[in-house]
C-alpha positions as CSV (number, residue, x, y, z in Angstrom):
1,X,0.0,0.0,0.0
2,X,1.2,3.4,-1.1
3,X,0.7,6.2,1.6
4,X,1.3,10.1,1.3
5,X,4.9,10.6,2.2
6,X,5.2,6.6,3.0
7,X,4.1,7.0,6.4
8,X,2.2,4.1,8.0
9,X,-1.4,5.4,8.8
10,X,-4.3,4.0,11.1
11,X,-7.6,3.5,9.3
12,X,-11.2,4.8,10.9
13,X,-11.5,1.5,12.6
14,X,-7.7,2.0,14.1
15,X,-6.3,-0.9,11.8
16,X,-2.8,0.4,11.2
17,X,-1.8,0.3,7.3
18,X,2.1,-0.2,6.4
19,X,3.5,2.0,3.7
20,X,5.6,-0.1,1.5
21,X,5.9,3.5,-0.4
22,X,4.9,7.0,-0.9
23,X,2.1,7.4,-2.6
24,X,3.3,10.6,-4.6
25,X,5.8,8.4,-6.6
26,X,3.1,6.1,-7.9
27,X,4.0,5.4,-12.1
28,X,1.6,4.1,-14.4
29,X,4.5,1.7,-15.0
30,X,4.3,-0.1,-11.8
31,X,0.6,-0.3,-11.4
32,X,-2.7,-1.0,-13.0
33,X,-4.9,1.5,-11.7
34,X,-4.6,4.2,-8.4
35,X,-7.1,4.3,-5.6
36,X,-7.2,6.4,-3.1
37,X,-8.5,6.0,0.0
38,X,-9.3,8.2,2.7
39,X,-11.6,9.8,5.3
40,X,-12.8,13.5,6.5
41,X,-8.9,14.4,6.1
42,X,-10.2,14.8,2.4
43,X,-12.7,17.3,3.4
44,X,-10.0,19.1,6.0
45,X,-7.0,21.3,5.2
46,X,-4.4,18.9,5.9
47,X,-5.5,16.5,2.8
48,X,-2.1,15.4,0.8
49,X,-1.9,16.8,-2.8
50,X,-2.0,13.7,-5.0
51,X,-2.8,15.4,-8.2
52,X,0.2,14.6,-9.6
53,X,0.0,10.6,-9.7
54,X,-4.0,10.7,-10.4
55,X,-2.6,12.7,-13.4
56,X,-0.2,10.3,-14.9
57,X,-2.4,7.7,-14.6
58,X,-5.1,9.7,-16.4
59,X,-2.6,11.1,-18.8
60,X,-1.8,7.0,-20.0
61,X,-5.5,5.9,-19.9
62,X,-5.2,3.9,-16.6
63,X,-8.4,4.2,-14.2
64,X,-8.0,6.3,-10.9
65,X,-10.8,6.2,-8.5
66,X,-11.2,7.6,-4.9
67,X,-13.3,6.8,-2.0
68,X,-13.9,8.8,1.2
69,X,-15.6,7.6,4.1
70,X,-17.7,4.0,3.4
71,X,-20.8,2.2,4.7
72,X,-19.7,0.0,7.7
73,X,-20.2,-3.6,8.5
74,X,-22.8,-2.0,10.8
75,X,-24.9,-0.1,8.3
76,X,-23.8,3.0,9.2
77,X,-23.9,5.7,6.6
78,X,-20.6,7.6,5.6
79,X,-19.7,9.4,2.5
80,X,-18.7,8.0,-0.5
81,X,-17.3,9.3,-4.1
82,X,-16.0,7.7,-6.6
83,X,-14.5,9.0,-10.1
């Protein structure tokens, strides 16, 4: 899992995600399609800038999609986007 600046990160349910890279130095080359996940950091000022990878990825054809918040195991409601 890519993360910004290859930091491991906890997820809303406190599982904690290893980096095995940053996610700002994702290539078309190396993958077949970027998805970003988040939370409410998207919403906040401290969201990364990952416009750069989603653009290469666009720029080659490859699919980028993105998904903030979710619906739980427990049916509760949380944002969701995807593009």
């Amino acid at each position: 899992m890519l993360t910004p600046g290859g930091h491991d990160v906890p997820s809303l349910g406190d599982v904690c995600v290893r980096a095995s890279g940053k996610a700002e130095d994702a290539e078309p080359d190396d993958l077949d399609a970027l998805g970003l996940c988040g939370a409410t950091i998207w919403e906040s000022g401290d969201a990364p800038d990952l416009s750069a990878p989603v653009r290469r990825f666009v720029a080659v054809g490859l699919g980028s999609s993105g998904l903030v918040d979710y619906l739980d195991m427990y049916g509760n409601e949380h944002r969701a986007a995807a593009g």
